[in-house]
C-alpha positions in Angstrom: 34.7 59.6 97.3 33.7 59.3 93.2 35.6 62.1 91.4 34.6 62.9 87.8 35.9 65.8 85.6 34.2 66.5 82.4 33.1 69.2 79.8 30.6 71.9 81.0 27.3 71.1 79.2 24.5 73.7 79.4 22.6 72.2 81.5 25.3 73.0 84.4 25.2 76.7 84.4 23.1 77.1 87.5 26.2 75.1 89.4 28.9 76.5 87.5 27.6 79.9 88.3 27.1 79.1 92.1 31.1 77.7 92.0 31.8 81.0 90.2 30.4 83.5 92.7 32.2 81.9 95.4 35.8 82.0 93.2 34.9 85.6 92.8 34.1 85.8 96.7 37.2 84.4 97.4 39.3 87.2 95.3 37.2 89.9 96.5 35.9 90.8 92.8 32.6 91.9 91.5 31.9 91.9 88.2 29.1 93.3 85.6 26.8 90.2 85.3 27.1 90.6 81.4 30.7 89.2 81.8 29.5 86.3 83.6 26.8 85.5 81.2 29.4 86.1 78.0 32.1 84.0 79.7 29.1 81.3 80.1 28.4 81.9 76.7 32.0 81.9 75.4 32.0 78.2 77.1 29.2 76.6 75.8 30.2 78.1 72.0 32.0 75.5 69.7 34.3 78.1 67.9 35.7 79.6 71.1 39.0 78.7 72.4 37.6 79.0 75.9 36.5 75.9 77.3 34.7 74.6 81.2 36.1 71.4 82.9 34.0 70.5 85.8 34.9 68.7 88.6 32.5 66.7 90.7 32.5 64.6 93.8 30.0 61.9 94.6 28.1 63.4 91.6 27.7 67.4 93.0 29.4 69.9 91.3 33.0 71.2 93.2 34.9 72.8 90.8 36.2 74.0 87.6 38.9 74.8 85.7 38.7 77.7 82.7 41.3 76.8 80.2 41.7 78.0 76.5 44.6 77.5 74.1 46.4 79.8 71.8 49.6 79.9 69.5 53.0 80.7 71.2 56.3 82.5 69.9 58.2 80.5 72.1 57.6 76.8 70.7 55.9 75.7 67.6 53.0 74.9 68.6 50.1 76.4 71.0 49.8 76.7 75.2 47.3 76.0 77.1 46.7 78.5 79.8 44.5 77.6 82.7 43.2 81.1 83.7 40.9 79.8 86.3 40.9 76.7 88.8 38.5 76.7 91.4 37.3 74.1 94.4 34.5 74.6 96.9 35.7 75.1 100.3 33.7 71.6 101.7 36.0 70.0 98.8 39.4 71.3 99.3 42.0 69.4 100.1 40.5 65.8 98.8 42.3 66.3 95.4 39.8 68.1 93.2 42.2 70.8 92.3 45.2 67.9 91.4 42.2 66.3 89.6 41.1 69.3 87.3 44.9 70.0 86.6 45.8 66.2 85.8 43.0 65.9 83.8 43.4 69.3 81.9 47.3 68.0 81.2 46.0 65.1 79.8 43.8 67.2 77.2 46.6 68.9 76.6 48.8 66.4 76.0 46.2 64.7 73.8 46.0 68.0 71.9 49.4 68.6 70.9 49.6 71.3 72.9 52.9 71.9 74.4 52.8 73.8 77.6 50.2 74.4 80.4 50.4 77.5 82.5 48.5 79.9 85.2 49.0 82.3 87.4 47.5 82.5 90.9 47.8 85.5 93.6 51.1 85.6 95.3 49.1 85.3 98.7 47.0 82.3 98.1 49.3 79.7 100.1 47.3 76.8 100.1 47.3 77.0 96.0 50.1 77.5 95.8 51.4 74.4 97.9 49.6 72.7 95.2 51.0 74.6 92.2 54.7 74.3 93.6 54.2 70.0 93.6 53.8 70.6 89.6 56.6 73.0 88.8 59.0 75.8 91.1 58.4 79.4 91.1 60.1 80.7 88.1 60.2 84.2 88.8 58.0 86.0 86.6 56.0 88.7 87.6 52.9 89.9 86.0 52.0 93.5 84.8 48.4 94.2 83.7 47.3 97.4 82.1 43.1 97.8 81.7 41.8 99.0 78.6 
């Protein structure tokens, strides 16, 4: 199994939006199509923070991870947060996920950036088995309020 991870390109929108639907299957979420096609957008644009990391085995498109960066009041620099890791079902547990997250510490490393952080639902066990080999539970609970 050949894993590469690398910089979405315009040219892998049809795959990245396949990988997409199926994340979005998997949290039971629709959304407006418009969204999709301005997060696309906000990926492929230079000035946005918001950047695609692909991951693919044996050249086929498995995952992503949707990361973007922004100043912090709690260190002097900027965070990176990863707001949304995903793997195909047929490549779960062959270490796509550890992949995307390795590889998106090591931009961040490279970058100066001085944390990496995510959330996941409190449910998703197999994730989280993953998640709890890079740091422990620590507690925090999020609120969201729609606008």
């Amino acid at each position: 199994m050949t894993v590469q991870i690398r910089t979405a390109a315009a040219a892998d929108e049809t795959g990245w939006r396949a990988l997409w639907d199926a994340y979005l299957a998997f949290y039971n979420v629709s959304l407006d199509p418009a969204i999709t096609a301005r997060t696309w957008a906000r990926v492929l644009d230079p000035a946005s923070p918001l950047t695609a990391r692909l991951g693919f085995v044996d050249g086929r498109m498995q995952g992503f991870a949707l990361h973007h960066h922004h100043a912090s009041t709690w260190v002097m620099g900027e965070d990176c947060y990863l707001e949304d890791l995903f793997v195909a079902d047929s490549a779960r547990g062959h270490g796509l996920g550890r992949a995307l997250i390795d590889d998106l510490k090591a931009l961040a490393k490279a970058a100066g950036w001085h944390r990496l952080y995510w959330h996941t639902d409190e449910g998703n066990a197999r994730a989280r088995a993953l998640y709890d080999s890079y740091a422990p539970y620590d507690g925090h609970v999020r609120y969201r309020i729609t606008l």
